[in-house]
DRENLUMDO-687807 format. One record per residue: residue in three letters; x, y, z of N, C-alpha, C, O, CB in turn. Coordinates in steps of 0.02 Angstrom, whole numbers, plus 32768, in hexadecimal, padded with zeros to 4 digits. Glycine has a CB too. Example, Ala and Ser with C-alpha at 12.3 -4.5 7.8 and 13.67 -1.06 7.14 Angstrom:
! DRENLUMDO-687807
ATOM  resn  n_east  n_north  n_up  ca_east  ca_north  ca_up  c_east  c_north  c_up  o_east  o_north  o_up  cb_east  cb_north  cb_up
ATOM   ALA    8294     7EE4  8186     8267      7F1F   8186    8294     7F5B  8186    82C8     7F5A  81A7     8235      7F20   81C4
ATOM   SER    8282     7F90  8162     82AC      7FCB   8165    8285     8002  818A    829E     8039  8192     82C0      7FE2   811E
//
This chain:
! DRENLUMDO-687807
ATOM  resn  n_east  n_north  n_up  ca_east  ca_north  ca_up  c_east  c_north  c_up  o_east  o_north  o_up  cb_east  cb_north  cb_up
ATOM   UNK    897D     A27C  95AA     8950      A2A8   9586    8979     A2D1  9555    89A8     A2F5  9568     8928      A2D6   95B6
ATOM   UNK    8964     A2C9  950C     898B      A2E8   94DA    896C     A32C  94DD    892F     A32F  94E8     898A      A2C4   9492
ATOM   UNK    899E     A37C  94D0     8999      A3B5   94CB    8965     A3C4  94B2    8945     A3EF  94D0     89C4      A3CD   94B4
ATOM   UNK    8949     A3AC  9479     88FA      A3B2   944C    88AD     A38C  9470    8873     A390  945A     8909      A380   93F5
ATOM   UNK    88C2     A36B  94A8     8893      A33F   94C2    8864     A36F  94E2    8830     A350  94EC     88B1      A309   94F1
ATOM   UNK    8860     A3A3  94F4     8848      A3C3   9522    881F     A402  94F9    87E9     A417  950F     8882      A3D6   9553
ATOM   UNK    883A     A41A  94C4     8822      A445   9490    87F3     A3F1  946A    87B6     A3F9  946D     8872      A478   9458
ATOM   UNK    8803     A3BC  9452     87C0      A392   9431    878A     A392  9477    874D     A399  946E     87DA      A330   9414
ATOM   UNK    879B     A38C  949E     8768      A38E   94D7    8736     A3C2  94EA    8701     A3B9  9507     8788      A389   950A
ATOM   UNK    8757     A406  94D1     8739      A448   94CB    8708     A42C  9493    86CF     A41C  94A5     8771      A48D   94B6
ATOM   UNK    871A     A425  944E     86F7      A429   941E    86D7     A402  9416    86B5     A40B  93E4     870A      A431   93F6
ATOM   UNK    86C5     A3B6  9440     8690      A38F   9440    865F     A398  946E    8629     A37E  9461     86A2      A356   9443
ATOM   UNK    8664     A3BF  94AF     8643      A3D4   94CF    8601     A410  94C0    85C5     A40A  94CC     866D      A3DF   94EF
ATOM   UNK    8620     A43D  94A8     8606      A47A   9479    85DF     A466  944B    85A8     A481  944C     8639      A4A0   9454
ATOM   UNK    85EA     A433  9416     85BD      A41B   93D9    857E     A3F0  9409    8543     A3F4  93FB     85F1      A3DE   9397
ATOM   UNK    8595     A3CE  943C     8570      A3AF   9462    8538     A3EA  948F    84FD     A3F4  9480     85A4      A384   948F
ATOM   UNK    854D     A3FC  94AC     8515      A425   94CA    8502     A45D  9495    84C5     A45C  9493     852D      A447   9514
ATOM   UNK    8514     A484  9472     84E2      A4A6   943E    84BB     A46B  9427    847E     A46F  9431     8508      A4CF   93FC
ATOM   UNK    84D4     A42B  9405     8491      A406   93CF    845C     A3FC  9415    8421     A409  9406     84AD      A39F   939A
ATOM   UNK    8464     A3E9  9453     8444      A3DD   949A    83FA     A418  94A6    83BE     A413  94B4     848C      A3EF   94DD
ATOM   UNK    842F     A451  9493     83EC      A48F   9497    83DF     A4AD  9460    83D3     A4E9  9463     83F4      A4CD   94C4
ATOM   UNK    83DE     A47D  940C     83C1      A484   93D0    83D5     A4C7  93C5    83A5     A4ED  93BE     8379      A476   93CC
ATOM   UNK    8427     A4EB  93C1     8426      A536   93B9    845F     A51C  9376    8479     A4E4  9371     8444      A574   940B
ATOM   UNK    8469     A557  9346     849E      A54B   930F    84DC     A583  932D    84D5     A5B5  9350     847C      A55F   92B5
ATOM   UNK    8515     A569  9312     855A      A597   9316    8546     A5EB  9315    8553     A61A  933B     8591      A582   92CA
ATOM   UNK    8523     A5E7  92DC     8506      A646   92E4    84E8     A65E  931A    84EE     A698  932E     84CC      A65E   92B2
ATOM   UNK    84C0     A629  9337     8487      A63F   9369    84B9     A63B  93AA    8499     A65C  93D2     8437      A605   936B
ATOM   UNK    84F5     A626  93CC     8518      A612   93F2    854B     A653  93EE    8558     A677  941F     852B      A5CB   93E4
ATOM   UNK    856D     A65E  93A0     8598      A685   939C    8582     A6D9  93B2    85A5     A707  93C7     85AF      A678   9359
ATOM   UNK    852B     A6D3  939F     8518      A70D   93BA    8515     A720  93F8    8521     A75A  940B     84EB      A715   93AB
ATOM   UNK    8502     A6E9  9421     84FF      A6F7   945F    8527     A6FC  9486    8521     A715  94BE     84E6      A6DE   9474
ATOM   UNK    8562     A6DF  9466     85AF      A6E5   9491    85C0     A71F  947D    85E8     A737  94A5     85EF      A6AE   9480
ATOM   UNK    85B4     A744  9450     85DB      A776   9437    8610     A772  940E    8634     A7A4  940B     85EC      A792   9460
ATOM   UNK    861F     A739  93EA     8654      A71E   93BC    8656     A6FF  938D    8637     A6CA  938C     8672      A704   93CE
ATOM   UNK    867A     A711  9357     8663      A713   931A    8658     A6D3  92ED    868D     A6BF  92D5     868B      A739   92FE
ATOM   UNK    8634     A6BB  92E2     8627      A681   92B0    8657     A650  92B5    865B     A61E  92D8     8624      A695   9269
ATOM   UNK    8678     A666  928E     86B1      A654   927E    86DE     A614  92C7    86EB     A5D8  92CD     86D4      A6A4   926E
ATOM   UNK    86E7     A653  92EE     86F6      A61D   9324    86E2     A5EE  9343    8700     A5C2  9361     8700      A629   9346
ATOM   UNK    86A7     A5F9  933B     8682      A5DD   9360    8690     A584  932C    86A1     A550  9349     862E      A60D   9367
ATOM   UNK    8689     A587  9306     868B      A549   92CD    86D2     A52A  92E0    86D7     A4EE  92EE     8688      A567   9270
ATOM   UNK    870E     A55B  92E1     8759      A556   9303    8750     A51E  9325    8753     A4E2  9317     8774      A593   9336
ATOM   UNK    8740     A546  9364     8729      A517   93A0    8707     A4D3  93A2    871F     A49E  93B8     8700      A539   93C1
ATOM   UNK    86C1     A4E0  9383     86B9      A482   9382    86E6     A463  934F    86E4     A425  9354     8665      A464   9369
ATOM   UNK    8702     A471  932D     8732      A44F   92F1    877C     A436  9323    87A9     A413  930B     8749      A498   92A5
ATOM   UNK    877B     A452  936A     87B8      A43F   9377    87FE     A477  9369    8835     A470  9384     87BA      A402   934F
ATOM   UNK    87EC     A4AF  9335     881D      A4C9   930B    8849     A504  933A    8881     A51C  932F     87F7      A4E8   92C5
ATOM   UNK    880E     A514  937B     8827      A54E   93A4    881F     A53E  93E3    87F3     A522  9402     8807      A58E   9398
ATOM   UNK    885C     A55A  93F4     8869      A556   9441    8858     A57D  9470    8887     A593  9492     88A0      A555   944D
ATOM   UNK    880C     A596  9485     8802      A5DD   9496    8829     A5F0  94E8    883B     A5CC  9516     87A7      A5EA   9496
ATOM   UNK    882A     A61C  94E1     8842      A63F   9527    8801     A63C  955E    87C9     A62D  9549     8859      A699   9517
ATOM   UNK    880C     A64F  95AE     87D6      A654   95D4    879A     A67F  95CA    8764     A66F  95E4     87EC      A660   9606
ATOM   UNK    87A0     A6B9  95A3     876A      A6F4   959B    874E     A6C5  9555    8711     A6CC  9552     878F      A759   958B
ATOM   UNK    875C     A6AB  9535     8739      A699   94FE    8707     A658  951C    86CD     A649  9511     876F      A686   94BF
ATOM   UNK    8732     A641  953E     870D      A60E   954E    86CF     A614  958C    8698     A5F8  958C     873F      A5DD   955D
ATOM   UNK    86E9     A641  95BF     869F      A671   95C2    8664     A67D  95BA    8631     A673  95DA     869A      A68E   95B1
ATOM   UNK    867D     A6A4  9567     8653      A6B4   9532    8621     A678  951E    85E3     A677  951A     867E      A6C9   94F9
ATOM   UNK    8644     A654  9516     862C      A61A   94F1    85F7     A5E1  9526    85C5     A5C2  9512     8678      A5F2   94D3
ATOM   UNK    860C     A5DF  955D     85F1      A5CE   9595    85AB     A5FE  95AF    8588     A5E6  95DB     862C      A5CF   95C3
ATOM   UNK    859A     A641  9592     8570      A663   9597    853E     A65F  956B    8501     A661  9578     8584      A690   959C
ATOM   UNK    855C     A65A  9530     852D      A649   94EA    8510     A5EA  94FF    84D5     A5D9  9505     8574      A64F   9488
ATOM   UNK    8539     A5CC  9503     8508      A58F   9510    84DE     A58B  9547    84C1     A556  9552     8529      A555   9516
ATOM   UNK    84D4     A5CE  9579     84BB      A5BF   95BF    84E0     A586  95E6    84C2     A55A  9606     8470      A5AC   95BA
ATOM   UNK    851F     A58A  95E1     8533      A54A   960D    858E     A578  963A    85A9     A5AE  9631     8547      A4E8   95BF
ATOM   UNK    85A0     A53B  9667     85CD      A55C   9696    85FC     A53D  966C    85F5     A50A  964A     85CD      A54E   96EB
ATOM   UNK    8641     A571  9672     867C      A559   964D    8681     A513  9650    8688     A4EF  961F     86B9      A576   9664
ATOM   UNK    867B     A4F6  96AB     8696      A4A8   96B9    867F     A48C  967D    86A7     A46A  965D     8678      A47C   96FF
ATOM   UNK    863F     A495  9667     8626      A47A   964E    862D     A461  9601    8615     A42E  95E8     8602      A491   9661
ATOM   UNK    8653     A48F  95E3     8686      A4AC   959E    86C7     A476  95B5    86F0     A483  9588     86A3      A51B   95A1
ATOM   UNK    86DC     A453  95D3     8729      A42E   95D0    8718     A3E7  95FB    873E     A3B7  95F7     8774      A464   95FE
ATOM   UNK    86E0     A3E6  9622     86C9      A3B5   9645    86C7     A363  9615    869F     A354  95E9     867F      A3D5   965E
ATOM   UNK    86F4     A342  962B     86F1      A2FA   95FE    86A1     A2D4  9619    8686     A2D6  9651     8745      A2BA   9618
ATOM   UNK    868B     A2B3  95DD     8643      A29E   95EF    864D     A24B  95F7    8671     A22F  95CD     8604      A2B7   95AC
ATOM   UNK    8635     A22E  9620     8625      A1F3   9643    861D     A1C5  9602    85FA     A1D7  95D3     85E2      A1F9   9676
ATOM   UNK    8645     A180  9603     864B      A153   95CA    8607     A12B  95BA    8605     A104  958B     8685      A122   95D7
//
């Protein structure tokens, strides 16, 4: 497993369950409490968040962190 494999896994997950519950980056970034901006970071792959962000971010989609790094079935 290459160092970046796990952050693309973050960010396909995230684009995946927001398009899942029809919400946009704003509507997500609001609810996490974090700013736009990152939030786009994140599904792009571009950021590596720490545990409180990811949290955050796990709160705004209504979903459990596992669920934010969890590899999905082929």
């Amino acid at each position: 497993m290459s160092s970046r494999e796990p952050v693309q896994l973050l960010a396909a997950n995230v684009r995946r369950l927001r398009a899942e519950r029809g919400l946009t980056q704003e509507q997500i970034a609001n609810a996490a409490g974090l700013a736009l901006s990152d939030v786009g970071r994140i599904e792009r792959g571009e950021r590596d968040p720490g545990v409180r962000v990811l949290a955050k971010l796990a709160h705004g989609l209504g979903v459990e962190v596992e669920d934010l790094v969890r590899r999905q079935p082929d």
